[in-house]
PyMOL Python script that loads the backbone (N, CA, C, O; Angstrom):
from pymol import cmd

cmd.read_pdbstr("""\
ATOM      1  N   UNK A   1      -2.606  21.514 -11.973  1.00  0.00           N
ATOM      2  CA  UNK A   1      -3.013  20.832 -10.779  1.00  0.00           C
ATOM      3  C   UNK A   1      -2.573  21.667  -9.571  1.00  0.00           C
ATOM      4  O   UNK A   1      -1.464  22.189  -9.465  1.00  0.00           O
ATOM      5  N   UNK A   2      -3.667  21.742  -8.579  1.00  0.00           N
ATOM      6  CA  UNK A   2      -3.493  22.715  -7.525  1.00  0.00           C
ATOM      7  C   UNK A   2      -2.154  22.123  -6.405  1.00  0.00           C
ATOM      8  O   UNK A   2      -1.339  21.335  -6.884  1.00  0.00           O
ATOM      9  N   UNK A   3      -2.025  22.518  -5.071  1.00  0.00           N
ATOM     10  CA  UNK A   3      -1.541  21.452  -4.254  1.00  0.00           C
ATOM     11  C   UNK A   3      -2.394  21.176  -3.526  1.00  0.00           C
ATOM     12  O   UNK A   3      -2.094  20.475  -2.560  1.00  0.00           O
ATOM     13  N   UNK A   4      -3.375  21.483  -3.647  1.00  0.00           N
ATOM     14  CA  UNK A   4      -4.609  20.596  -2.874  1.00  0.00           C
ATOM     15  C   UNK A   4      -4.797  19.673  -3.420  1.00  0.00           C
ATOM     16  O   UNK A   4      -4.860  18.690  -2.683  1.00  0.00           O
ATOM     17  N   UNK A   5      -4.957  19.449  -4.646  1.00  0.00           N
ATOM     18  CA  UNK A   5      -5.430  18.638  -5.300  1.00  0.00           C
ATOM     19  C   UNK A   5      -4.281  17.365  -5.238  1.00  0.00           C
ATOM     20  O   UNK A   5      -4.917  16.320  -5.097  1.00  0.00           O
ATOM     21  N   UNK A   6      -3.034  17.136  -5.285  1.00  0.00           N
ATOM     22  CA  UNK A   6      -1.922  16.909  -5.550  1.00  0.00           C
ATOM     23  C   UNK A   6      -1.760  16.032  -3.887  1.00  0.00           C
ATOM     24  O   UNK A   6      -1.853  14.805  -3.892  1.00  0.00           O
ATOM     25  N   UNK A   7      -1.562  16.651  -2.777  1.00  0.00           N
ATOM     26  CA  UNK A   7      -2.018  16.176  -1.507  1.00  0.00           C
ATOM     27  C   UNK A   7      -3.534  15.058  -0.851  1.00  0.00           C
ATOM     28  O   UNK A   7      -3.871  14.266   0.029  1.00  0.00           O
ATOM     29  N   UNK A   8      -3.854  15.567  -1.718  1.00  0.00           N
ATOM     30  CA  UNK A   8      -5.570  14.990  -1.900  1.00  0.00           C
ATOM     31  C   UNK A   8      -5.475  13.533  -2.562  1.00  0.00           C
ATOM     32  O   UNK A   8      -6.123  12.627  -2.038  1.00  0.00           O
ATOM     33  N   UNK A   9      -4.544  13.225  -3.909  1.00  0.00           N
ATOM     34  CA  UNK A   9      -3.951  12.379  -4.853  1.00  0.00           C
ATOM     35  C   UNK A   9      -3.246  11.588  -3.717  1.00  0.00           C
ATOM     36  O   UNK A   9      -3.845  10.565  -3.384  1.00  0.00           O
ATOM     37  N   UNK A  10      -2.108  11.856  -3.065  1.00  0.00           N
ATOM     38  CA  UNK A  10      -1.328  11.338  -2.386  1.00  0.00           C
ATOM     39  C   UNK A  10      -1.923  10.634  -1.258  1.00  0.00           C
ATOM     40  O   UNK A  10      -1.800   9.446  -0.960  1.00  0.00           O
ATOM     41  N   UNK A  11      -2.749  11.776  -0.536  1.00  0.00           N
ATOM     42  CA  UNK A  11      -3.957  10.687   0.855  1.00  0.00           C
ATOM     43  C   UNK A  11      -4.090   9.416  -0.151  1.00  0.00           C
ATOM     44  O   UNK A  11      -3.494   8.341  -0.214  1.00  0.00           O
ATOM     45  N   UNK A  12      -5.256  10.083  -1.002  1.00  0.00           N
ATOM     46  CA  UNK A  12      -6.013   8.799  -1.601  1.00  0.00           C
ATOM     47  C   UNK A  12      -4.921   7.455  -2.180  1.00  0.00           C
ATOM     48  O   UNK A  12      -5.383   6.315  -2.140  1.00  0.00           O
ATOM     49  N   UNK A  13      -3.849   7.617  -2.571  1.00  0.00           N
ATOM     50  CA  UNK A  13      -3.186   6.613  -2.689  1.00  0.00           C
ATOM     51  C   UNK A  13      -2.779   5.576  -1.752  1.00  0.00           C
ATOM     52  O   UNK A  13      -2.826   4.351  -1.867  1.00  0.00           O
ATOM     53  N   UNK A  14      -2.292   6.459  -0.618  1.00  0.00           N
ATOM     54  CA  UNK A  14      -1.993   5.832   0.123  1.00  0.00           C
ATOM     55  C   UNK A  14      -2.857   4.902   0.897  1.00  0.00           C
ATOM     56  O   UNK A  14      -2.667   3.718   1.174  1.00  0.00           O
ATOM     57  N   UNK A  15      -3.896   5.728   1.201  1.00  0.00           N
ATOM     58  CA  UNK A  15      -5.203   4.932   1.722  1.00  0.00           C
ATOM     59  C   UNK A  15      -5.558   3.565   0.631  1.00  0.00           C
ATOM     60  O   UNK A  15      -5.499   2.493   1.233  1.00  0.00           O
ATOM     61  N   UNK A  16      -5.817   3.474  -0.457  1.00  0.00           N
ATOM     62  CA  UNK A  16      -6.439   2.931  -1.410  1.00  0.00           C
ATOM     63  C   UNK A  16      -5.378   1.929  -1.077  1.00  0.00           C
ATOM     64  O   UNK A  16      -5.835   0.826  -0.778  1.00  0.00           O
ATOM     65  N   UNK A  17      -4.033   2.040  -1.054  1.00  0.00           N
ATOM     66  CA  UNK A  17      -2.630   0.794  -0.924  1.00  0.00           C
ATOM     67  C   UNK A  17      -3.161  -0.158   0.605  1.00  0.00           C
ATOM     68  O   UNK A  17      -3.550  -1.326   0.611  1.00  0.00           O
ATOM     69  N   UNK A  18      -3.036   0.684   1.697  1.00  0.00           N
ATOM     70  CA  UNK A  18      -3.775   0.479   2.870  1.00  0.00           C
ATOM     71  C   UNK A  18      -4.640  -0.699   2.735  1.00  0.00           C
ATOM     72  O   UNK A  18      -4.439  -1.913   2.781  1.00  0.00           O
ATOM     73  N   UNK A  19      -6.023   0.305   2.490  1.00  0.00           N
ATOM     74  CA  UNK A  19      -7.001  -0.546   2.062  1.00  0.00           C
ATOM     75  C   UNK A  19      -7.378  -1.672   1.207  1.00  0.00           C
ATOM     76  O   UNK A  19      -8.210  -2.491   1.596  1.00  0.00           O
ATOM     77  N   UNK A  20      -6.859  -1.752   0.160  1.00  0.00           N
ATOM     78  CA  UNK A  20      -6.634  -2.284  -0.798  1.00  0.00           C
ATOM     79  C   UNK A  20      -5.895  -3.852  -0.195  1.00  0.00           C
ATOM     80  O   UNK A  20      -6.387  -4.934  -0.515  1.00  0.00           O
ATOM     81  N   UNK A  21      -4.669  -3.738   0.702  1.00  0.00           N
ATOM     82  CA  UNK A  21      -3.951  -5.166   1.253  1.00  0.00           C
ATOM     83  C   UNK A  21      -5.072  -5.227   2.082  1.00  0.00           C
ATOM     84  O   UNK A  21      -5.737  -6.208   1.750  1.00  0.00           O
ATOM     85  N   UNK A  22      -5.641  -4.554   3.117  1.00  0.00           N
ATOM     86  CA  UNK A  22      -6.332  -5.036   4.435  1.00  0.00           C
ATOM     87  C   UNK A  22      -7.328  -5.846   3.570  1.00  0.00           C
ATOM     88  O   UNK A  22      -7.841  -6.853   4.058  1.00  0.00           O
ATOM     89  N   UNK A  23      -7.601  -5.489   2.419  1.00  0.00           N
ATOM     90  CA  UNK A  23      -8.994  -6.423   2.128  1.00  0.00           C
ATOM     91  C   UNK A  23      -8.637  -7.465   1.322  1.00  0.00           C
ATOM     92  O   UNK A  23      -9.395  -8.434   1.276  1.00  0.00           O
ATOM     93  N   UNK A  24      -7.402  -7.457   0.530  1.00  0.00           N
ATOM     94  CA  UNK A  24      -6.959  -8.823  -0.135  1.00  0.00           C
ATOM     95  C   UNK A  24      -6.213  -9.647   0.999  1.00  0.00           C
ATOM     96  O   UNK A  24      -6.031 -10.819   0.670  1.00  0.00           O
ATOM     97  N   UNK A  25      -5.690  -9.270   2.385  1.00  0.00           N
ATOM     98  CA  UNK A  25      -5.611 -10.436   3.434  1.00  0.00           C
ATOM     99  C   UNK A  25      -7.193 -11.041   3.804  1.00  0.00           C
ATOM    100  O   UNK A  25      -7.439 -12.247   3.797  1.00  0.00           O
ATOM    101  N   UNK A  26      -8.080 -10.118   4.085  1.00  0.00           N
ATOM    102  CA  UNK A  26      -9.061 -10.591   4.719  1.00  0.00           C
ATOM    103  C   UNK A  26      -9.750 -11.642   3.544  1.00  0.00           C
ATOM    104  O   UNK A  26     -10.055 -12.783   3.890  1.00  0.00           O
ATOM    105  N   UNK A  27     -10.001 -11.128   1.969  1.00  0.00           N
ATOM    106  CA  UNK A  27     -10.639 -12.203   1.110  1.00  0.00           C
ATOM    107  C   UNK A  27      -9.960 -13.087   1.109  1.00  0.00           C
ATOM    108  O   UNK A  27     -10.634 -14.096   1.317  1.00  0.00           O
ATOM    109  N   UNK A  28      -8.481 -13.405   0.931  1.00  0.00           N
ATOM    110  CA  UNK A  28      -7.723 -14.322   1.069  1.00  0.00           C
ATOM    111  C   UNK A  28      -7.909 -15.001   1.932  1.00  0.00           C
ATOM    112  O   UNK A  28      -7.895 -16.202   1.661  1.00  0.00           O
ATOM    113  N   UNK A  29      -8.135 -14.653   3.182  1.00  0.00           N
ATOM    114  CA  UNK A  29      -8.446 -15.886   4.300  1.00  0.00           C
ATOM    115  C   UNK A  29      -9.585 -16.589   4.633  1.00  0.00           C
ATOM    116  O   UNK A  29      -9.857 -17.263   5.627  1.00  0.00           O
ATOM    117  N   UNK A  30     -10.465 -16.207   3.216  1.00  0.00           N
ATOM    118  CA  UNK A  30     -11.536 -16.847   3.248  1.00  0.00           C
ATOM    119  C   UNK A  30     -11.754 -17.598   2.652  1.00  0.00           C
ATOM    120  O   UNK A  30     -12.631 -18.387   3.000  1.00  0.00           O
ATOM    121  N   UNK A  31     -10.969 -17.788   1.238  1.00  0.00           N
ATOM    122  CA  UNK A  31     -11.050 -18.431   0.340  1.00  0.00           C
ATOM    123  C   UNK A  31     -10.351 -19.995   0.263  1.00  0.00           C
ATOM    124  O   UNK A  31      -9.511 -20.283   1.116  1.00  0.00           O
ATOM    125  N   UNK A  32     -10.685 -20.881  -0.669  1.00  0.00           N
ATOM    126  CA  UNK A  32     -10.375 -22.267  -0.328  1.00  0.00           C
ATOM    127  C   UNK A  32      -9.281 -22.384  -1.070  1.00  0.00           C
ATOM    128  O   UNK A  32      -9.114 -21.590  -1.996  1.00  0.00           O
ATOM    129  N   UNK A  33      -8.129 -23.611  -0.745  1.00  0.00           N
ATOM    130  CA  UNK A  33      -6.525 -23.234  -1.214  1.00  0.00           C
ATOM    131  C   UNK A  33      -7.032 -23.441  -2.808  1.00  0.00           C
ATOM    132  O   UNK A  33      -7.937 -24.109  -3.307  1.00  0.00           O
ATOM    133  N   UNK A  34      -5.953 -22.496  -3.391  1.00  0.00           N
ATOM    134  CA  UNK A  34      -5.826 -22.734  -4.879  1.00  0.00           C
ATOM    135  C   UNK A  34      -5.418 -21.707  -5.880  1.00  0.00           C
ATOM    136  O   UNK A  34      -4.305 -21.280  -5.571  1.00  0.00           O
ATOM    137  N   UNK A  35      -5.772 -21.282  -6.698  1.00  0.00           N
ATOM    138  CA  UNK A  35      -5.486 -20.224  -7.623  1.00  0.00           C
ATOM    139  C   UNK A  35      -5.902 -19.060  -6.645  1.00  0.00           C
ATOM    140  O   UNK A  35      -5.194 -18.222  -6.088  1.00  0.00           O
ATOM    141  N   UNK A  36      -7.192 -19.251  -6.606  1.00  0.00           N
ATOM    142  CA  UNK A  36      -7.796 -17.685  -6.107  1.00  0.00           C
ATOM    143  C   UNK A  36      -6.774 -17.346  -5.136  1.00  0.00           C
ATOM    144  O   UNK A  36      -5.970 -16.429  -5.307  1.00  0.00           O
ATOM    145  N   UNK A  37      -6.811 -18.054  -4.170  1.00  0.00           N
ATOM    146  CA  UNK A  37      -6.507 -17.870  -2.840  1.00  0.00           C
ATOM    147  C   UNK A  37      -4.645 -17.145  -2.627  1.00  0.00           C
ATOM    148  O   UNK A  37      -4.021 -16.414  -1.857  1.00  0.00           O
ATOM    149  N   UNK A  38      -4.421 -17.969  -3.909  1.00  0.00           N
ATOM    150  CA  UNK A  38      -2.586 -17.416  -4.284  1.00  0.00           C
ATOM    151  C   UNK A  38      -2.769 -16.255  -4.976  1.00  0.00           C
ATOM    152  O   UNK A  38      -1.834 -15.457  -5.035  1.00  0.00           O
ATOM    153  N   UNK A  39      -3.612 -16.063  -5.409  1.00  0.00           N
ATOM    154  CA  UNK A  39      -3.756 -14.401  -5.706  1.00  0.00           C
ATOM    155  C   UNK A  39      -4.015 -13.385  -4.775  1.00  0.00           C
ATOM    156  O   UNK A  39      -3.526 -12.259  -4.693  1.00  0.00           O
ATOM    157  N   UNK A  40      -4.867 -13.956  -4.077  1.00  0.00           N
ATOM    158  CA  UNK A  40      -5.523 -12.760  -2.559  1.00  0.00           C
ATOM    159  C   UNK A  40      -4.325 -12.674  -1.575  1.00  0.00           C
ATOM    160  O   UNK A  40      -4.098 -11.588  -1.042  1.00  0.00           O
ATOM    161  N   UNK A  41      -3.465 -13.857  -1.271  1.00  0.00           N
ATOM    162  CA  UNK A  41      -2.647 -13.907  -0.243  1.00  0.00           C
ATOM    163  C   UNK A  41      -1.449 -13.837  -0.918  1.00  0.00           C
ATOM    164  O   UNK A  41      -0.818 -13.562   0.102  1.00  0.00           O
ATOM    165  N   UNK A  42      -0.538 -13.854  -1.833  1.00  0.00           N
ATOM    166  CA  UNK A  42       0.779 -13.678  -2.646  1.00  0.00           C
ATOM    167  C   UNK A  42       0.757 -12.097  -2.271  1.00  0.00           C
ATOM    168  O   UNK A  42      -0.068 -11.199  -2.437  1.00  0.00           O
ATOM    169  N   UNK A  43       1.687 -12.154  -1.852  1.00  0.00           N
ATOM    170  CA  UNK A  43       2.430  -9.745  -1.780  1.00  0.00           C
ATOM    171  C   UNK A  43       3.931  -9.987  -1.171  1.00  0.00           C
ATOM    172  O   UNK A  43       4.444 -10.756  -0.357  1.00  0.00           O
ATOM    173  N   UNK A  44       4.361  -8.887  -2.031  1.00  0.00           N
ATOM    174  CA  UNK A  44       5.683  -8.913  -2.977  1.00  0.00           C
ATOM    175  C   UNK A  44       6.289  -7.192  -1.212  1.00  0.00           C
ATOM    176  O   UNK A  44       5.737  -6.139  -0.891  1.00  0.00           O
ATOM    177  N   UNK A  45       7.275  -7.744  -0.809  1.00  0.00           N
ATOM    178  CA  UNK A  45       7.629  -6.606  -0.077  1.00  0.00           C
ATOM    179  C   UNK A  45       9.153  -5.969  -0.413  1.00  0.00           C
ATOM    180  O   UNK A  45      10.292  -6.423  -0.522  1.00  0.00           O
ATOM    181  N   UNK A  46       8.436  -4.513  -0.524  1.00  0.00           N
ATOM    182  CA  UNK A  46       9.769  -4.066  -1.284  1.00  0.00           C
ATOM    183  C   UNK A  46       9.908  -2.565   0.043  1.00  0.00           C
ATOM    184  O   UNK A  46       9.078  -1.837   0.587  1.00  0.00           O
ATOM    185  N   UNK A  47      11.436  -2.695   0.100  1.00  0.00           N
ATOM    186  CA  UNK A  47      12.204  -1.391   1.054  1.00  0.00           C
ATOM    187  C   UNK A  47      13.319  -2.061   1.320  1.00  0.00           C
ATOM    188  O   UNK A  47      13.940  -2.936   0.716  1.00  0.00           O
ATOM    189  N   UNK A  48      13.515  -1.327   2.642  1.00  0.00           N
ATOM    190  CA  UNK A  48      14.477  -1.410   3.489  1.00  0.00           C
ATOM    191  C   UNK A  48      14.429  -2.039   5.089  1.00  0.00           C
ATOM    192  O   UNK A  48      13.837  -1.163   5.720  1.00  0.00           O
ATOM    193  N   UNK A  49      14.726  -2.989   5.898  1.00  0.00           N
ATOM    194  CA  UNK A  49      14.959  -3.323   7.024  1.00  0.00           C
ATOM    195  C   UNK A  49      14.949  -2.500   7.933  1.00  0.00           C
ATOM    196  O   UNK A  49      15.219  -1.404   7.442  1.00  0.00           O
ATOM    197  N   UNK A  50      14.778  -2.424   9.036  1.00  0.00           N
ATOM    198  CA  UNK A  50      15.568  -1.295  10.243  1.00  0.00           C
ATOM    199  C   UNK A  50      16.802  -0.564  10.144  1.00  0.00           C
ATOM    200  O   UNK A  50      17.488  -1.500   9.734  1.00  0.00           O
ATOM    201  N   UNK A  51      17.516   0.299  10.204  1.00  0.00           N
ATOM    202  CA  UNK A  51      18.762   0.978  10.926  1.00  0.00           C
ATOM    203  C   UNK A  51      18.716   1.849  12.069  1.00  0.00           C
ATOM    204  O   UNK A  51      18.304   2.997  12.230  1.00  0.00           O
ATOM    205  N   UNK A  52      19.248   1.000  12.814  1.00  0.00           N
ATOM    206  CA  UNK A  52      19.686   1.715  14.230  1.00  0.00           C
ATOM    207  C   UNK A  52      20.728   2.657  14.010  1.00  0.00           C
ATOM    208  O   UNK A  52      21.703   2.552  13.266  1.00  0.00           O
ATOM    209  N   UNK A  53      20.371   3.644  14.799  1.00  0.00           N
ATOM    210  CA  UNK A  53      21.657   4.585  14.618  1.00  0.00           C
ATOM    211  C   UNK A  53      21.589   5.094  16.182  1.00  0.00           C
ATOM    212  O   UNK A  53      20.803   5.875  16.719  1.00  0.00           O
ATOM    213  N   UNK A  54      22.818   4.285  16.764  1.00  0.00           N
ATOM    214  CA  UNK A  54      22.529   4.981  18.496  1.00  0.00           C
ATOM    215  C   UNK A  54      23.757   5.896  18.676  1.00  0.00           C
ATOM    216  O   UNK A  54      24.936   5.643  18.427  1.00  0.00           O
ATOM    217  N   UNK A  55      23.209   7.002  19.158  1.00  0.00           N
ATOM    218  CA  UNK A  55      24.264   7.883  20.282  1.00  0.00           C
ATOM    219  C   UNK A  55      23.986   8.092  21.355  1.00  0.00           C
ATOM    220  O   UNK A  55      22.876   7.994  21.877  1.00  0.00           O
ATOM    221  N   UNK A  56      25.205   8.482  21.923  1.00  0.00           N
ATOM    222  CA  UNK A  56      25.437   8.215  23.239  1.00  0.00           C
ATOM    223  C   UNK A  56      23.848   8.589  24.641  1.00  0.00           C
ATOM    224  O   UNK A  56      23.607   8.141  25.762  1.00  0.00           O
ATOM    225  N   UNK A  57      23.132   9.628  23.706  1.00  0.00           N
ATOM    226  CA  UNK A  57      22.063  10.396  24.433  1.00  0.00           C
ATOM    227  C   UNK A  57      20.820   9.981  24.016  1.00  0.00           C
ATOM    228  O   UNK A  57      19.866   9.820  24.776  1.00  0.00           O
ATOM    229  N   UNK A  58      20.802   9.717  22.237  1.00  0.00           N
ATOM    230  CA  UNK A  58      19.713   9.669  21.330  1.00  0.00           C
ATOM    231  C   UNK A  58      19.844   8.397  20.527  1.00  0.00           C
ATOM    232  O   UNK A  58      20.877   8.386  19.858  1.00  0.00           O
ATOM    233  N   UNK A  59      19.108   7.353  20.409  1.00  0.00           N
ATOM    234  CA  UNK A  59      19.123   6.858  19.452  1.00  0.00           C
ATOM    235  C   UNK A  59      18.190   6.994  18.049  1.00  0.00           C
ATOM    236  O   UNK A  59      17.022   7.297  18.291  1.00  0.00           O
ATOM    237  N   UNK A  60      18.390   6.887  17.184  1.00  0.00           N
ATOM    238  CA  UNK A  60      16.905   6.756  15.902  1.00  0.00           C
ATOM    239  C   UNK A  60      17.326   5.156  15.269  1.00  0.00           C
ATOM    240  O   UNK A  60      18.334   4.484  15.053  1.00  0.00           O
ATOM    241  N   UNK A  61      15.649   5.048  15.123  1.00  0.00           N
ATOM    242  CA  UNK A  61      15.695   3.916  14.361  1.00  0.00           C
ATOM    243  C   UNK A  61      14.619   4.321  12.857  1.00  0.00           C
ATOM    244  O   UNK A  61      13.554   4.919  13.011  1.00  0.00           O
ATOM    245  N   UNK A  62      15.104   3.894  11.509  1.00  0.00           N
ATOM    246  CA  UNK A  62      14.848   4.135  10.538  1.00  0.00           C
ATOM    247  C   UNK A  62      14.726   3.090   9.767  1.00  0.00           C
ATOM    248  O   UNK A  62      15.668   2.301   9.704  1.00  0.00           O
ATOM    249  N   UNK A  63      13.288   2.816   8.860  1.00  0.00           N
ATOM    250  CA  UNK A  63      12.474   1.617   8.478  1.00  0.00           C
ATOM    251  C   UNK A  63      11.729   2.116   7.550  1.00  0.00           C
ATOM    252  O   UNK A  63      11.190   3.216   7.674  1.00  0.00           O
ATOM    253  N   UNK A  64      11.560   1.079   6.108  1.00  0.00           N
ATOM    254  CA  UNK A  64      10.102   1.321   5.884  1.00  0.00           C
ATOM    255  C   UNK A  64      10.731   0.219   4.573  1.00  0.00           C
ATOM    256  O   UNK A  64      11.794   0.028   3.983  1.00  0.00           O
ATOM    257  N   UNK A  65       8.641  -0.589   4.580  1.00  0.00           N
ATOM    258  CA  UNK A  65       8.916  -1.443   3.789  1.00  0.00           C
ATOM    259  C   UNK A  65       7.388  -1.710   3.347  1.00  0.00           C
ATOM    260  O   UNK A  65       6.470  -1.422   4.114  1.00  0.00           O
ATOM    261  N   UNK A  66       7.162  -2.262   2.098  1.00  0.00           N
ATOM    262  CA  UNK A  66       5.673  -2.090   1.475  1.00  0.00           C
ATOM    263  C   UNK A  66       5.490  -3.386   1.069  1.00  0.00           C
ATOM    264  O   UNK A  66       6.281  -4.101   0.454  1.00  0.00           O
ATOM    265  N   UNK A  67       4.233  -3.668   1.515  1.00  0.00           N
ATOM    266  CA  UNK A  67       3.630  -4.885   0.985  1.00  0.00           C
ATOM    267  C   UNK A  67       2.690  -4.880   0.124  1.00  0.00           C
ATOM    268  O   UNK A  67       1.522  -4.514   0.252  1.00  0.00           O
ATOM    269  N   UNK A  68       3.273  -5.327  -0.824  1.00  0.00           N
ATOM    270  CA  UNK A  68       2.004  -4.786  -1.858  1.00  0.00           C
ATOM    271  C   UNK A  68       1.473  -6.007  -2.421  1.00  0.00           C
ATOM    272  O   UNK A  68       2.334  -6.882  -2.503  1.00  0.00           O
ATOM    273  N   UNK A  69       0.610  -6.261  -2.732  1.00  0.00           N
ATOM    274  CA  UNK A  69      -0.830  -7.422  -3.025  1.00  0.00           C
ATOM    275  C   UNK A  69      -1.641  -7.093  -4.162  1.00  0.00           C
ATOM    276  O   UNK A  69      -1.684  -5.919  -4.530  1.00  0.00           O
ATOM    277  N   UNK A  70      -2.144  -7.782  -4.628  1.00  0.00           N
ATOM    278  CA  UNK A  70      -2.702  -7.803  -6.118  1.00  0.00           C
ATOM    279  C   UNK A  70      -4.072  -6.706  -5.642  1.00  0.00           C
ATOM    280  O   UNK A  70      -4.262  -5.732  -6.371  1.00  0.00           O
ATOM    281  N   UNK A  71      -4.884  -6.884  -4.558  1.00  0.00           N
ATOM    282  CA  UNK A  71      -6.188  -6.010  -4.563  1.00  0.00           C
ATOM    283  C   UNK A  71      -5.335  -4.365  -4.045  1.00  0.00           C
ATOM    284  O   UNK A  71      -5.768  -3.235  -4.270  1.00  0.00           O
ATOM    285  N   UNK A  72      -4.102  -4.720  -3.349  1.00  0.00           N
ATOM    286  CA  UNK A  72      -3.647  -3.318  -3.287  1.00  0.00           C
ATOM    287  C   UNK A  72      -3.551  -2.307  -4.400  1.00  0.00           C
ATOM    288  O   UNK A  72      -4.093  -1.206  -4.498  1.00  0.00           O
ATOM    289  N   UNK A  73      -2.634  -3.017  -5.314  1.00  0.00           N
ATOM    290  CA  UNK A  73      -2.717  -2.567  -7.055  1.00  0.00           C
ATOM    291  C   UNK A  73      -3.561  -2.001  -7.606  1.00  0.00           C
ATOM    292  O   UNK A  73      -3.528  -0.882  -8.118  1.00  0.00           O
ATOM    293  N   UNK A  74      -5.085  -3.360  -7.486  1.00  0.00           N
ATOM    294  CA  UNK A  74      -6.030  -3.127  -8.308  1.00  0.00           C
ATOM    295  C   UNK A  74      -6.771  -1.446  -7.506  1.00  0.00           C
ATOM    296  O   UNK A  74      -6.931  -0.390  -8.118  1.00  0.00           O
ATOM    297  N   UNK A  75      -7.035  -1.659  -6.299  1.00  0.00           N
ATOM    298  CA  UNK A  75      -7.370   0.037  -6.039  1.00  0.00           C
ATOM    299  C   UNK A  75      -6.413   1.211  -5.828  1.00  0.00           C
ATOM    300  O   UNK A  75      -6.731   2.316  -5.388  1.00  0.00           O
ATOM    301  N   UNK A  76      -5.532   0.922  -6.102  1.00  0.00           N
ATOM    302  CA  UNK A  76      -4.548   2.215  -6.144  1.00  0.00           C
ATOM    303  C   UNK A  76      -5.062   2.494  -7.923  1.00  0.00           C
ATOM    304  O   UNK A  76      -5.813   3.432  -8.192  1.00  0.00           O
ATOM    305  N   UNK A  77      -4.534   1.541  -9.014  1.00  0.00           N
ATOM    306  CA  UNK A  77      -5.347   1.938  -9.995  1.00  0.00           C
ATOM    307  C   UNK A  77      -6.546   2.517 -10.472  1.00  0.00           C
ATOM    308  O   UNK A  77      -6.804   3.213 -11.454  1.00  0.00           O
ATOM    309  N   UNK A  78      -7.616   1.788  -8.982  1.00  0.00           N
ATOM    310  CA  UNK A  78      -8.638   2.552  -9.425  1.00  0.00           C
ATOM    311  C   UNK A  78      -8.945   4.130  -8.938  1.00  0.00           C
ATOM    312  O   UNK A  78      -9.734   4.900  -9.487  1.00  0.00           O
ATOM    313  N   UNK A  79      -8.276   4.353  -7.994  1.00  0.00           N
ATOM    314  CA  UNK A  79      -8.288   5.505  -7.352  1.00  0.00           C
ATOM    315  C   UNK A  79      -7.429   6.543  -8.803  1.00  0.00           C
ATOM    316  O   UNK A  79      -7.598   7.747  -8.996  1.00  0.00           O
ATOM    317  N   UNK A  80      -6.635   5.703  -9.534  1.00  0.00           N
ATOM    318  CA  UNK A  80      -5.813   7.041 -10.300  1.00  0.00           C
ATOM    319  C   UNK A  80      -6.739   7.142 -11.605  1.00  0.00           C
ATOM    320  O   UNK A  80      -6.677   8.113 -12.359  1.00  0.00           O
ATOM    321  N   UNK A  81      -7.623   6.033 -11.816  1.00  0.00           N
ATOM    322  CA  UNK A  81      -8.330   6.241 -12.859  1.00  0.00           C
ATOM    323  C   UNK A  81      -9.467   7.046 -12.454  1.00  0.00           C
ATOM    324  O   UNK A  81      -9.867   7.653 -13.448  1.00  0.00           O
ATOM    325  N   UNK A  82     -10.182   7.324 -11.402  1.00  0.00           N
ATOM    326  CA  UNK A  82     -10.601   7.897 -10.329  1.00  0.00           C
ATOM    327  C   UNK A  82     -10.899   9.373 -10.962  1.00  0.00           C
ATOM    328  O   UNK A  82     -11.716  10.001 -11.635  1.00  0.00           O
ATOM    329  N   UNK A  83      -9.587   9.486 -10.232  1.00  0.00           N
ATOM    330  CA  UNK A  83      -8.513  10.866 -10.340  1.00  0.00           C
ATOM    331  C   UNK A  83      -8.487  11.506 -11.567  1.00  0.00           C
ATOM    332  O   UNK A  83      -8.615  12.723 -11.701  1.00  0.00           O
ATOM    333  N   UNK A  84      -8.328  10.734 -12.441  1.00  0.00           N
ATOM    334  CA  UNK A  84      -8.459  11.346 -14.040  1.00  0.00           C
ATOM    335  C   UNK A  84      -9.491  11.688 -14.470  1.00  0.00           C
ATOM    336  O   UNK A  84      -9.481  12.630 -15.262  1.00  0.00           O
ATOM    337  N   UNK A  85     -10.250  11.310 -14.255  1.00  0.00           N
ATOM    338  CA  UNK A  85     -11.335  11.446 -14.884  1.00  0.00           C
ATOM    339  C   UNK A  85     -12.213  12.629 -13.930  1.00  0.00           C
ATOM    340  O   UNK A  85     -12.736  13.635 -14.409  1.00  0.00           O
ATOM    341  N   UNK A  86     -12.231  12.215 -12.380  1.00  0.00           N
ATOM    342  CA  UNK A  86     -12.370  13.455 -12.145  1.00  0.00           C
ATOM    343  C   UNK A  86     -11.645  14.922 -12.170  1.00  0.00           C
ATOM    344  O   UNK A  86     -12.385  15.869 -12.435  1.00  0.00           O
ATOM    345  N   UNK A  87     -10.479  15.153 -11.956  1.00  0.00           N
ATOM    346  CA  UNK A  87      -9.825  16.297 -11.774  1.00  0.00           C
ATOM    347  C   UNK A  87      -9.418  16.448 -13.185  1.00  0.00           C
ATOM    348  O   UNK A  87      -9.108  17.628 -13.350  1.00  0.00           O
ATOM    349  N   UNK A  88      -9.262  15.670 -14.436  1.00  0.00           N
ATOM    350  CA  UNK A  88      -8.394  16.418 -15.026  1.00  0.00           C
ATOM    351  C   UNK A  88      -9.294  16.078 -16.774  1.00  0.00           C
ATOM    352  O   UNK A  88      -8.855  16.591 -17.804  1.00  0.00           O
TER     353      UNK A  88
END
""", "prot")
cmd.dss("prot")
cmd.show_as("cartoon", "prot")
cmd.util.cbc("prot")
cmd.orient("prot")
C-alpha cells in the first residue's frame, strides 16, 4: 500500500464517520418515537474533555471527543469494504 493510498483511506474514513452521524441525526429526526428512531438518534461519545493549559503569555486548550452513531459505523464499514475490494 502506497502513502497515497493510505492518506486517501484515512480522508475517506473520516469523512464517511462525519457523514455517516450528520445523516443518522438528520434520519433520526424524522422518524416517529420508537425502535427506529433509538437507533438513528442513540451515539456513544468516546475521548477526552477540554484541558486548559495557561501561561503567563500563551494559553492552549486541548480536546477531542467522537460521537459515534450506528449510520456512522455502518459507512465507515462501508467505505473499508469499499477500500478492499478496490485497492487491494
Amino acid at each position: 500500500m502506497k502513502g497515497r493510498e493510505v492518506t486517501f483511506l484515512i480522508v475517506a474514513l473520516l469523512l464517511a464517520a462525519v457523514i455517516g452521524g450528520l445523516v443518522g441525526d438528520i434520519v433520526g429526526t424524522f422518524l416517529p418515537p420508537g425502535a427506529a428512531k433509538t437507533l438513528f438518534t442513540k451515539s456513544l461519545k468516546v475521548g477526552f474533555d477540554t484541558i486548559k493549559v495557561d501561561f503567563y503569555a500563551i494559553s492552549f486548550t486541548f480536546g477531542l471527543m467522537l460521537k459515534i452513531n450506528f449510520m456512522s459505523v455502518l459507512v465507515v464499514l462501508l467505505v473499508i469494504v469499499y477500500f478492499r475490494w478496490w485497492y487491494l
